[in-house]
C-alpha positions, 0 to 999 in steps of 0.5 A: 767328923766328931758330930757323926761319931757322937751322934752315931753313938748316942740315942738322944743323950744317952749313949748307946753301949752296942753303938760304942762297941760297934764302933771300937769294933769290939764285942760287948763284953769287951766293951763292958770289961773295959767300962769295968761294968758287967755286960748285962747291967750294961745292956740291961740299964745302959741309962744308969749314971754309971754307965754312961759315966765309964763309956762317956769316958770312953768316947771322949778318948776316942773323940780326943785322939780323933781330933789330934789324928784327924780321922776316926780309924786312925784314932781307934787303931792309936787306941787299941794298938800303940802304947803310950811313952811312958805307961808300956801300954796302950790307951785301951789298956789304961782306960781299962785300968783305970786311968782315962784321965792319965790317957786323956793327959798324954792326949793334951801333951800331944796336941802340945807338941810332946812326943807320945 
């Protein structure tokens, strides 16, 4: 399940922003509002270190969240839509933020046992 979403995403390594956005079912400019990026550089230079820094970020969440859920819908629908015990908000509205890692820490208690 994980291959099919990371090679549904990527272009040999690189991951592919139009992909990603599909697959969140979010516009690019979205996309890019979420990876604190503009959506022309983005499009524009999707190579760029950068980028594919904040949407490997990104992916990684969703991937994680996935792994835990044991489906991909149910992983997005966590991400956009429950917010997090603790934060008042959601994934999407955290990793906007700032805080992957924050997300990515709830995720690791969860898969502990902790109530989130």
């Amino acid at each position: 399940m994980l291959a099919a979403f990371f090679d549904d995403i990527r272009d040999h390594d690189l991951i592919v922003p139009r992909r990603l956005a599909a697959r969140l079912r979010l516009p690019m400019s979205g996309l890019a509002k979420l990876a604190h990026v503009n959506r022309n550089t983005m499009t524009a230079k999707p190579q760029s270190p950068a980028i594919q820094a904040k949407l490997g970020q990104i992916a990684a969440v969703i991937a994680r969240a996935a792994e835990l859920s044991g489906d991909e819908g149910r992983a997005i629908i966590w991400f956009k839509h429950v917010p997090i015990v603790g934060f008042g908000k959601t994934a999407e509205e955290l990793v906007e933020e700032g805080h992957a890692d924050a997300v990515m820490w709830t995720l690791e208690s969860m898969e502990q046992g902790v109530y989130a």
